[in-house]
PQR file of N, CA, C, O and H, with PARSE charges and radii, in Angstrom:
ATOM      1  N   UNK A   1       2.967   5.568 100.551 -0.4000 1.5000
ATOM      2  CA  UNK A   1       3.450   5.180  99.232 -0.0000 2.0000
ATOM      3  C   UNK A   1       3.521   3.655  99.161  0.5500 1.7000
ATOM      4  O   UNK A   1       3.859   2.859 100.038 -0.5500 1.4000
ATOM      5  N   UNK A   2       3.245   3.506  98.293 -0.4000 1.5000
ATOM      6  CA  UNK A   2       2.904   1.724  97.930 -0.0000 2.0000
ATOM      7  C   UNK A   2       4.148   1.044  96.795  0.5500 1.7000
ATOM      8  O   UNK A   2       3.925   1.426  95.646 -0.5500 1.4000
ATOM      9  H   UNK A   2       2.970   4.152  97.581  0.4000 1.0000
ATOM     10  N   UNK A   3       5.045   0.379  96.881 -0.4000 1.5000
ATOM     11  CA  UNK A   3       6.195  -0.039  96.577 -0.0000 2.0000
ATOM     12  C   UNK A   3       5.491  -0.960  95.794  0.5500 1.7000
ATOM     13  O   UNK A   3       4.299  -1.184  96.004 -0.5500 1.4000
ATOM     14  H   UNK A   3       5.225   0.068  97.815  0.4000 1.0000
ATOM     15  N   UNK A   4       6.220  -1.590  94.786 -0.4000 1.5000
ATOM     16  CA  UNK A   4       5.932  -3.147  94.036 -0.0000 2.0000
ATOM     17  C   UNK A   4       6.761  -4.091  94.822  0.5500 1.7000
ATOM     18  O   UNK A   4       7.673  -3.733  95.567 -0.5500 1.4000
ATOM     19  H   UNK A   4       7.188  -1.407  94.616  0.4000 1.0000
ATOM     20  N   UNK A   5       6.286  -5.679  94.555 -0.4000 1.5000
ATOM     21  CA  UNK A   5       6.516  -6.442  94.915 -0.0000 2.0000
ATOM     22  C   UNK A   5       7.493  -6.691  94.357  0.5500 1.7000
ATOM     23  O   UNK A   5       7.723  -6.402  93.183 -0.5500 1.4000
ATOM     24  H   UNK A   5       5.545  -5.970  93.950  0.4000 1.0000
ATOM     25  N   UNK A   6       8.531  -7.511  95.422 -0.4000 1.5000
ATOM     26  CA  UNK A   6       9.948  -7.513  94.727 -0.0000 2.0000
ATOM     27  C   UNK A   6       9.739  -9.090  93.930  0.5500 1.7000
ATOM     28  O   UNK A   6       9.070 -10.023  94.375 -0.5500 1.4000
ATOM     29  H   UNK A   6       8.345  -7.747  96.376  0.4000 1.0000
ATOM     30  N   UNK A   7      10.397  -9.072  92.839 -0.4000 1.5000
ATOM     31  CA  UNK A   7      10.554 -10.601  92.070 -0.0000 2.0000
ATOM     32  C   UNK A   7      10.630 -11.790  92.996  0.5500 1.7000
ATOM     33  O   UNK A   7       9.743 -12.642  92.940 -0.5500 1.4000
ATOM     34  H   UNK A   7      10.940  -8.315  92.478  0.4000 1.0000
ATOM     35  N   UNK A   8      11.339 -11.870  93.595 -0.4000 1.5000
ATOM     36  CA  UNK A   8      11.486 -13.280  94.535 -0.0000 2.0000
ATOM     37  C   UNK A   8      10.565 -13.530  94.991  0.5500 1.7000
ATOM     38  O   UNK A   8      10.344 -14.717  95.233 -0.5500 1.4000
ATOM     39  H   UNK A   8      12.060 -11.178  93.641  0.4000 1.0000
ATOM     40  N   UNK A   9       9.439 -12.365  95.376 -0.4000 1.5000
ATOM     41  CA  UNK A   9       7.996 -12.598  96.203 -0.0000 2.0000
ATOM     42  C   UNK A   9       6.890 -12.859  94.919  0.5500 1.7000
ATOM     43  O   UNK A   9       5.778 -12.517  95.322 -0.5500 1.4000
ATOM     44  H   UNK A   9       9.619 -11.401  95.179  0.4000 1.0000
ATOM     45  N   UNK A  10       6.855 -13.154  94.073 -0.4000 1.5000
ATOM     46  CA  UNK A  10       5.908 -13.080  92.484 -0.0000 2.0000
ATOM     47  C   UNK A  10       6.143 -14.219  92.290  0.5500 1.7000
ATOM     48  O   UNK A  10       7.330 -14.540  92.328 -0.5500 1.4000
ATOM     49  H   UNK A  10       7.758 -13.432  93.746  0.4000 1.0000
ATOM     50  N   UNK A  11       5.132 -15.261  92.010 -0.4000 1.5000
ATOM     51  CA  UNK A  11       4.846 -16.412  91.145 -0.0000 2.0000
ATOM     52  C   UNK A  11       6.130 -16.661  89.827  0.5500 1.7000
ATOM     53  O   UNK A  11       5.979 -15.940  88.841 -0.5500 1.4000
ATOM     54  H   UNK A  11       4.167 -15.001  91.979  0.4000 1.0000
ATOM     55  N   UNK A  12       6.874 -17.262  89.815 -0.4000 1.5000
ATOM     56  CA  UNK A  12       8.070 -17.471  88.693 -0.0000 2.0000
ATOM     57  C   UNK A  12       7.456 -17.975  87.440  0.5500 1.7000
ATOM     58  O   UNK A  12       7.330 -19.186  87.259 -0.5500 1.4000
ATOM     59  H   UNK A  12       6.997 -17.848  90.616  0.4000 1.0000
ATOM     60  N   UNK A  13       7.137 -17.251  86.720 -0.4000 1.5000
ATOM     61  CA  UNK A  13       6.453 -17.418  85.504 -0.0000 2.0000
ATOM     62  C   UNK A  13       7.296 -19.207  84.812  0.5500 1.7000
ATOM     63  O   UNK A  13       8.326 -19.748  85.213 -0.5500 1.4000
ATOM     64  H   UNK A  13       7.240 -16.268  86.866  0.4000 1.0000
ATOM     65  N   UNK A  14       6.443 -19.612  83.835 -0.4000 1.5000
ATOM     66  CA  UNK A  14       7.002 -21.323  83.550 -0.0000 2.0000
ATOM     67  C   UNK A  14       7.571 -22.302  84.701  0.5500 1.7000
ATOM     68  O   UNK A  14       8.537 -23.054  84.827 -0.5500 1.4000
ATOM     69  H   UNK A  14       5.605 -19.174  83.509  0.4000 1.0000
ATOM     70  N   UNK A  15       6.540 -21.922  85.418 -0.4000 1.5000
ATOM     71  CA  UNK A  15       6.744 -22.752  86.809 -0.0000 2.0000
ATOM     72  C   UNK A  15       5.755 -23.873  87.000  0.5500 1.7000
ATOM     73  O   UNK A  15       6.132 -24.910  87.546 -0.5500 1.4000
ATOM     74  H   UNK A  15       5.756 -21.311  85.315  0.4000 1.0000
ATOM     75  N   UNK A  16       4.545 -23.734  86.595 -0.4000 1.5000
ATOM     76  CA  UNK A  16       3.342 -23.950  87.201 -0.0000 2.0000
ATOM     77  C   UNK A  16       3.036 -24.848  85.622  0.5500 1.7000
ATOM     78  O   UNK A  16       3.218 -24.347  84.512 -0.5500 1.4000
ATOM     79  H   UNK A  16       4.239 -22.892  86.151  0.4000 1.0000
ATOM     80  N   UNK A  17       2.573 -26.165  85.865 -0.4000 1.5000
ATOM     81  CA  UNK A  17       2.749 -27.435  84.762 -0.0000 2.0000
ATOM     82  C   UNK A  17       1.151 -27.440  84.335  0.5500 1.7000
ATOM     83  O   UNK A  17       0.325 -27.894  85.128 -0.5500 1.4000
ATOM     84  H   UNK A  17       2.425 -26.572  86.767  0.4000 1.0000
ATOM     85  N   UNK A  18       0.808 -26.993  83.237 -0.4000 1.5000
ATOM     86  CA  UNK A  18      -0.190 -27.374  82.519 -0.0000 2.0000
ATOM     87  C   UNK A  18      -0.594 -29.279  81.879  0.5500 1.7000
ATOM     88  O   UNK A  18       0.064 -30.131  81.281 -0.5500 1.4000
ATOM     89  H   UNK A  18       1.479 -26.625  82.593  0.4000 1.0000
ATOM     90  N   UNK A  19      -1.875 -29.211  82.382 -0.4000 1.5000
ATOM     91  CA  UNK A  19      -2.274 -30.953  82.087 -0.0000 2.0000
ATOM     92  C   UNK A  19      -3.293 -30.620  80.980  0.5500 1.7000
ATOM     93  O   UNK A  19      -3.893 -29.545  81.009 -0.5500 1.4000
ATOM     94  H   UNK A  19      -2.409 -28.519  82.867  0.4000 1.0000
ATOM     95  N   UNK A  20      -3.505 -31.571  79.959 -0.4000 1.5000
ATOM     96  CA  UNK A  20      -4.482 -32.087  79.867 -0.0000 2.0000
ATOM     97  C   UNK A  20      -5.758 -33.029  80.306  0.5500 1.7000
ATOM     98  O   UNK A  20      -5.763 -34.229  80.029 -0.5500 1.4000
ATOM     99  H   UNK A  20      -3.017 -32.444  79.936  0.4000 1.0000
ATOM    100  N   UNK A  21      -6.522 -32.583  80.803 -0.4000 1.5000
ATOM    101  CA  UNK A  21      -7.371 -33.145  81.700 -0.0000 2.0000
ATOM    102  C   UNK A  21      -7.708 -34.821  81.470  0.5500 1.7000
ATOM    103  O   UNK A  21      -8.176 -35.503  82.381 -0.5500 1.4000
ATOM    104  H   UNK A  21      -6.518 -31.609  81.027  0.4000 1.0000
ATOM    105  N   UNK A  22      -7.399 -35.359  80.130 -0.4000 1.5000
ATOM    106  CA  UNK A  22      -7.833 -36.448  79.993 -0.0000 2.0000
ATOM    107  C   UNK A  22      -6.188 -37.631  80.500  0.5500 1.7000
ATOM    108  O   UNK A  22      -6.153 -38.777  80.949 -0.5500 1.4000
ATOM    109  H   UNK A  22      -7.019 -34.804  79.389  0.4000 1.0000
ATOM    110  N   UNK A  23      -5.147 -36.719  80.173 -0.4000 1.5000
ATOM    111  CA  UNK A  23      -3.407 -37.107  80.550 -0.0000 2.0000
ATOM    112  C   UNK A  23      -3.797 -37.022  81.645  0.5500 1.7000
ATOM    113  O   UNK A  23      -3.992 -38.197  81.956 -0.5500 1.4000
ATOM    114  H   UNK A  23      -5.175 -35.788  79.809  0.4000 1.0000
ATOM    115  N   UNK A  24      -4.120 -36.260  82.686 -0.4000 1.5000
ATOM    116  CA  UNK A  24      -3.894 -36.276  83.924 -0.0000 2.0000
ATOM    117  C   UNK A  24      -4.760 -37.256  84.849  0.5500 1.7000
ATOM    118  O   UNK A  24      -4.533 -37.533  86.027 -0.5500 1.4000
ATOM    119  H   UNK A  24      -3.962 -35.306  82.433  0.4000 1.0000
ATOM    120  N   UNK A  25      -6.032 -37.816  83.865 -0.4000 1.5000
ATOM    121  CA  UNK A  25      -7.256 -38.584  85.096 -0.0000 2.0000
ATOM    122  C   UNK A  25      -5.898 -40.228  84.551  0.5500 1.7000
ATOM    123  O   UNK A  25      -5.592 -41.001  85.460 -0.5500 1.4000
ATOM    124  H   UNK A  25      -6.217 -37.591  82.909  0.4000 1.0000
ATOM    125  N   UNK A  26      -5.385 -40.443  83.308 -0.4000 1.5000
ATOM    126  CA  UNK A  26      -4.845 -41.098  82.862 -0.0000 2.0000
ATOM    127  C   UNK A  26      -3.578 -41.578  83.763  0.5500 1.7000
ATOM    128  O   UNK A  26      -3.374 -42.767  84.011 -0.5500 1.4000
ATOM    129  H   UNK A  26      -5.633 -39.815  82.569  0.4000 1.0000
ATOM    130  N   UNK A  27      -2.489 -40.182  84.370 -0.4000 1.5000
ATOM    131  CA  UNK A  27      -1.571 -40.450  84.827 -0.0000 2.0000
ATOM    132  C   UNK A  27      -1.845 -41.002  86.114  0.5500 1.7000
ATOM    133  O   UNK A  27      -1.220 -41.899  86.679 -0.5500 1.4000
ATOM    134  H   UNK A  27      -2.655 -39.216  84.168  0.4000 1.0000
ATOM    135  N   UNK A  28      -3.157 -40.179  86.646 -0.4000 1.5000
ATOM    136  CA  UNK A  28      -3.220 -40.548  88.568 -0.0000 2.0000
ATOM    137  C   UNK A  28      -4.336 -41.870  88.505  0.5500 1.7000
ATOM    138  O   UNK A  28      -4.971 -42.131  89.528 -0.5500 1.4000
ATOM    139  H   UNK A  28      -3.665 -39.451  86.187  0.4000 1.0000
ATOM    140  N   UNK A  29      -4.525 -42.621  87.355 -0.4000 1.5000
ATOM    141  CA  UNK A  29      -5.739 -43.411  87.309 -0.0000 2.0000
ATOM    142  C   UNK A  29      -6.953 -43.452  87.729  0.5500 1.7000
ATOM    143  O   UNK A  29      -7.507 -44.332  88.389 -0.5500 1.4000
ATOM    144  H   UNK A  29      -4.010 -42.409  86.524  0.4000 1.0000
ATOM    145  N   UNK A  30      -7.461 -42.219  87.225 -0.4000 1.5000
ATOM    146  CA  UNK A  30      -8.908 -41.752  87.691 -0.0000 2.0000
ATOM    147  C   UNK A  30     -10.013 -42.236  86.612  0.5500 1.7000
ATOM    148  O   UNK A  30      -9.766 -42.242  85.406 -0.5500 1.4000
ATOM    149  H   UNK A  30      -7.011 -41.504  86.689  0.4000 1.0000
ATOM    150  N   UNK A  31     -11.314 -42.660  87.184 -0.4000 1.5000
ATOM    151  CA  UNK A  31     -12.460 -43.238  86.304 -0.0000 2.0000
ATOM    152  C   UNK A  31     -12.973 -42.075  85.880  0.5500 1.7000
ATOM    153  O   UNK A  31     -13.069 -40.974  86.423 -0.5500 1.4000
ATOM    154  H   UNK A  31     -11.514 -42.655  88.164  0.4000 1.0000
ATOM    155  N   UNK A  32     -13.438 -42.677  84.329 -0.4000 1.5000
ATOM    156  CA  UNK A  32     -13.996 -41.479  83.691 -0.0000 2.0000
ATOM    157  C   UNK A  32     -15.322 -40.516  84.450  0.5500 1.7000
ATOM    158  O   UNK A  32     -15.537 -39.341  84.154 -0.5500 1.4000
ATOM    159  H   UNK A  32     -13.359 -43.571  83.887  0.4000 1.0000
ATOM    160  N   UNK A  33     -15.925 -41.114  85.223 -0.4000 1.5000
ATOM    161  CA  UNK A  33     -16.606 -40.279  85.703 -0.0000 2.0000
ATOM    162  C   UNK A  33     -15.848 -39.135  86.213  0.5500 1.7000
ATOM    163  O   UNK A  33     -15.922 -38.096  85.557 -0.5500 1.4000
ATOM    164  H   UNK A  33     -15.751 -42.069  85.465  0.4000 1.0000
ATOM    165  N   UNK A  34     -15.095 -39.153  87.328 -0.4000 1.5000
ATOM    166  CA  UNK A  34     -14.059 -38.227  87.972 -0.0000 2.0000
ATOM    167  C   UNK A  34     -13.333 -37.225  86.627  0.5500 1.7000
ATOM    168  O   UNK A  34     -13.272 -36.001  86.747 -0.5500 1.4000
ATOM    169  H   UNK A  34     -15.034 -39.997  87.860  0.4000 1.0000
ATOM    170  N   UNK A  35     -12.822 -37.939  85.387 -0.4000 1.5000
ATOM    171  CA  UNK A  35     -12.343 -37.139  84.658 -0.0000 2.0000
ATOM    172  C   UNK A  35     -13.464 -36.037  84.060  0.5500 1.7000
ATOM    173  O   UNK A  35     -13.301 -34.817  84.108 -0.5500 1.4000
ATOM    174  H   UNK A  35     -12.872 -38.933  85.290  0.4000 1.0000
ATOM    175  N   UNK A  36     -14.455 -36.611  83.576 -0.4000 1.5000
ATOM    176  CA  UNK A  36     -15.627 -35.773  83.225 -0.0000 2.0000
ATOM    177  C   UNK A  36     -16.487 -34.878  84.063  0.5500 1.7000
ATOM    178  O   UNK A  36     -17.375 -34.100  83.715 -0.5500 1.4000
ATOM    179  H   UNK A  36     -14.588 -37.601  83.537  0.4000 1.0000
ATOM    180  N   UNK A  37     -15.776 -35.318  85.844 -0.4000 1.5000
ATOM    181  CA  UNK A  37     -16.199 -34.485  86.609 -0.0000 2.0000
ATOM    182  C   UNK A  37     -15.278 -32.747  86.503  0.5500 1.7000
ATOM    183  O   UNK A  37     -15.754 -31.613  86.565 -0.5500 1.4000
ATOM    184  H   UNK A  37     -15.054 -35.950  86.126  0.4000 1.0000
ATOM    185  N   UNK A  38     -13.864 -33.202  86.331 -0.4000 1.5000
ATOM    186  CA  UNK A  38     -12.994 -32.501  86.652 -0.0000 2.0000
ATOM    187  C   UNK A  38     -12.799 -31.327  85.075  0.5500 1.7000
ATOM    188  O   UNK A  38     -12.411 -30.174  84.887 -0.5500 1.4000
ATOM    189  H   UNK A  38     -13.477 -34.123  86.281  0.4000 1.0000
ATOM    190  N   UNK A  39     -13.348 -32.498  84.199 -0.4000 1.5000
ATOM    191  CA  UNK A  39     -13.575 -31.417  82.746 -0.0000 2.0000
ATOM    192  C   UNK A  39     -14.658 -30.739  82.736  0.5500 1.7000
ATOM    193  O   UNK A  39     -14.786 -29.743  82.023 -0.5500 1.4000
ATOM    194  H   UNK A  39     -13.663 -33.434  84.352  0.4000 1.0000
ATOM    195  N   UNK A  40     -15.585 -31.183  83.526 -0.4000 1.5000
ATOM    196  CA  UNK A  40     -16.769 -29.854  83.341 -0.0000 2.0000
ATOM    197  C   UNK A  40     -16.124 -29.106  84.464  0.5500 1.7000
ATOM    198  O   UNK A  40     -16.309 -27.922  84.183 -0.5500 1.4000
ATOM    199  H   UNK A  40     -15.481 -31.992  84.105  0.4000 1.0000
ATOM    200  N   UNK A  41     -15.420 -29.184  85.661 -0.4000 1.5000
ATOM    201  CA  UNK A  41     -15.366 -27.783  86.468 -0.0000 2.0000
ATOM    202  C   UNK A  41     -14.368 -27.412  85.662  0.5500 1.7000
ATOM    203  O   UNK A  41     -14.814 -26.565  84.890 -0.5500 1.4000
ATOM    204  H   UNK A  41     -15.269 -30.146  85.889  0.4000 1.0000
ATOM    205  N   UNK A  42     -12.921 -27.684  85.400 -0.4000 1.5000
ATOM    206  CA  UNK A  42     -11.902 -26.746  85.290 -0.0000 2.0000
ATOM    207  C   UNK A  42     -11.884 -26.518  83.366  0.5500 1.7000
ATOM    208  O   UNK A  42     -11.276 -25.567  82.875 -0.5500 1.4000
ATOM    209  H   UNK A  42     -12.558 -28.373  86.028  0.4000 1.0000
ATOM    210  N   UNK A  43     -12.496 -27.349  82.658 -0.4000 1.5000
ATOM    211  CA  UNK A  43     -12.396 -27.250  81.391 -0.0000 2.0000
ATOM    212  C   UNK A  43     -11.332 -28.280  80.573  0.5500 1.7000
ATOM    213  O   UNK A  43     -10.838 -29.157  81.281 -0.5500 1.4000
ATOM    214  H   UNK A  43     -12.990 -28.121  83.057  0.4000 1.0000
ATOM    215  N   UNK A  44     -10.971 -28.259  79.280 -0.4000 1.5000
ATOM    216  CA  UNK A  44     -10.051 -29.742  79.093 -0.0000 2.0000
ATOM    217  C   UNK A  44      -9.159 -29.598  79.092  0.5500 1.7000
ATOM    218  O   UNK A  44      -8.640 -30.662  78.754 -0.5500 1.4000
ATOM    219  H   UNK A  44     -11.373 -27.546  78.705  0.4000 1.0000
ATOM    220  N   UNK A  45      -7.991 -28.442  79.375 -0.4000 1.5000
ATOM    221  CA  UNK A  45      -6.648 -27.829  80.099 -0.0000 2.0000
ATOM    222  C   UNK A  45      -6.925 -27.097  81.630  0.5500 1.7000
ATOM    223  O   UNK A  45      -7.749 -26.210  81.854 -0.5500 1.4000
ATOM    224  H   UNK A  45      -8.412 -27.578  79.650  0.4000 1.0000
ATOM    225  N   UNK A  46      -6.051 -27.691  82.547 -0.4000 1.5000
ATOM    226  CA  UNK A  46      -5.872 -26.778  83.377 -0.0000 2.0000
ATOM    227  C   UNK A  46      -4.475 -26.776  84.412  0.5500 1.7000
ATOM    228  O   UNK A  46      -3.823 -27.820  84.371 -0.5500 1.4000
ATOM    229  H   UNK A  46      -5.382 -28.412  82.365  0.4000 1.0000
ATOM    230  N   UNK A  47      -4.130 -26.032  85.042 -0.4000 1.5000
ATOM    231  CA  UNK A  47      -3.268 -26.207  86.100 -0.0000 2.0000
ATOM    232  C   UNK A  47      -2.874 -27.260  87.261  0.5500 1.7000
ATOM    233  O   UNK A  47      -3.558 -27.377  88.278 -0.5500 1.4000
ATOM    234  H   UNK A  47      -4.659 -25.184  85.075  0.4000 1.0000
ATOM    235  N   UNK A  48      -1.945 -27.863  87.064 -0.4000 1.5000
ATOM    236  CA  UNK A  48      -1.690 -29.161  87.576 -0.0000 2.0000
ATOM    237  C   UNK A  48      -1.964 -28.520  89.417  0.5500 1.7000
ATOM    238  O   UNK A  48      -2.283 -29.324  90.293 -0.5500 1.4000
ATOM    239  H   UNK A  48      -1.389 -27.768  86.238  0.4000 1.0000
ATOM    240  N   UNK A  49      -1.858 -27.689  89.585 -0.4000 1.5000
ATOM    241  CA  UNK A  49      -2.594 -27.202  91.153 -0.0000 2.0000
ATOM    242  C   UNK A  49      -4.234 -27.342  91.379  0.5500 1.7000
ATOM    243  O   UNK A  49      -4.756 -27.546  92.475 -0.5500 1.4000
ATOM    244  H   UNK A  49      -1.598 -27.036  88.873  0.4000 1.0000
ATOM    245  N   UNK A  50      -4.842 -27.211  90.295 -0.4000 1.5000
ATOM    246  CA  UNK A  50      -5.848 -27.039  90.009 -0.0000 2.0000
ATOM    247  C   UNK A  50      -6.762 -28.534  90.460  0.5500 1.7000
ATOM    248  O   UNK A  50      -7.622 -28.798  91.301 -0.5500 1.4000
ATOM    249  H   UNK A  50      -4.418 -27.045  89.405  0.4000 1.0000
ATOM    250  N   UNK A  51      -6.080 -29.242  89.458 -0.4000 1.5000
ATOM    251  CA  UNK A  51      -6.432 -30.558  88.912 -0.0000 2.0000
ATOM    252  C   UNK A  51      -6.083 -31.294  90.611  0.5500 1.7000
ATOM    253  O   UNK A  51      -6.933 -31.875  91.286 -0.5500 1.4000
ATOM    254  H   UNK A  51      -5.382 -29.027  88.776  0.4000 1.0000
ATOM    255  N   UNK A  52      -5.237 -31.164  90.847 -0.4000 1.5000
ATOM    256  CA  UNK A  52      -4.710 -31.931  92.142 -0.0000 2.0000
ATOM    257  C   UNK A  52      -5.364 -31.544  93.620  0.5500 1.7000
ATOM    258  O   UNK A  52      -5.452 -32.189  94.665 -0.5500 1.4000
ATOM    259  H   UNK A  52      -4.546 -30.693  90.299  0.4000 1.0000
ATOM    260  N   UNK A  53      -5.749 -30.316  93.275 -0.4000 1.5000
ATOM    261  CA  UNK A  53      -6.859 -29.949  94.955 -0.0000 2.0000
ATOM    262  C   UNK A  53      -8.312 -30.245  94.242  0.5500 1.7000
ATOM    263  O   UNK A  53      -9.040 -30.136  95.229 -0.5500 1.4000
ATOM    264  H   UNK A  53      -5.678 -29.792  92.426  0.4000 1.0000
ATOM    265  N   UNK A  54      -8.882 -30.444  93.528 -0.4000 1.5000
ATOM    266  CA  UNK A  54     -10.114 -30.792  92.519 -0.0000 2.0000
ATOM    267  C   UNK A  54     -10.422 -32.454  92.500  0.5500 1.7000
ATOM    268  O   UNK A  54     -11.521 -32.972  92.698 -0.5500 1.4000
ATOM    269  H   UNK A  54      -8.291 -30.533  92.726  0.4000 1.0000
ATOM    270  N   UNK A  55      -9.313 -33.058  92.246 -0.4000 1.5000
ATOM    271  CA  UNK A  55      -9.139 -34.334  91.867 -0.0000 2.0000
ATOM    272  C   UNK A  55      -9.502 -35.015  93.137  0.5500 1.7000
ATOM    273  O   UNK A  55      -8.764 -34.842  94.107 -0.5500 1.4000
ATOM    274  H   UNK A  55      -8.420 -32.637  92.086  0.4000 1.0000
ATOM    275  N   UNK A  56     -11.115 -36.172  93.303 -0.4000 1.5000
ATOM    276  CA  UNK A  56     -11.436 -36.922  94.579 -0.0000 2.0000
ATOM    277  C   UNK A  56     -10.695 -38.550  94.271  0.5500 1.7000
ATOM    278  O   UNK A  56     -10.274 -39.110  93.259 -0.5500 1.4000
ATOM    279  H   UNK A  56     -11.715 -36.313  92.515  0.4000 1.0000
ATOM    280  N   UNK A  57     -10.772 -38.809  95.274 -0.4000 1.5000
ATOM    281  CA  UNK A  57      -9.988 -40.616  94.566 -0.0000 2.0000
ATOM    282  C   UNK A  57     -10.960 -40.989  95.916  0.5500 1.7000
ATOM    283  O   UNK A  57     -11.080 -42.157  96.287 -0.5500 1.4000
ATOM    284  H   UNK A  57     -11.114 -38.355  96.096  0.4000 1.0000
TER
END
């Protein structure tokens, strides 16, 4: 028998910070190339986890 995962073990929903991709090459001072790199992979919103293992300097 297969139990559910208890809450404490589950991702906490409004946890996880949405960027705008052009705010975010802005905040960490990234050249537009890098931003236009990071908008064609992840798109022009994405997950500040996302953006931050993605993001080369």
């Amino acid at each position: 028998m297969q139990y559910p995962m208890p809450p404490d073990k589950i991702g906490r929903p409004g946890k996880e910070k949405i960027w705008y991709v052009s705010e975010f090459a802005q905040r960490f001072r990234l050249d537009k190339v890098e931003e236009n790199r990071l908008r064609k992979l992840l798109g022009p919103i994405a997950k500040e986890i996302d953006l931050l293992r993605n993001a080369g300097r």
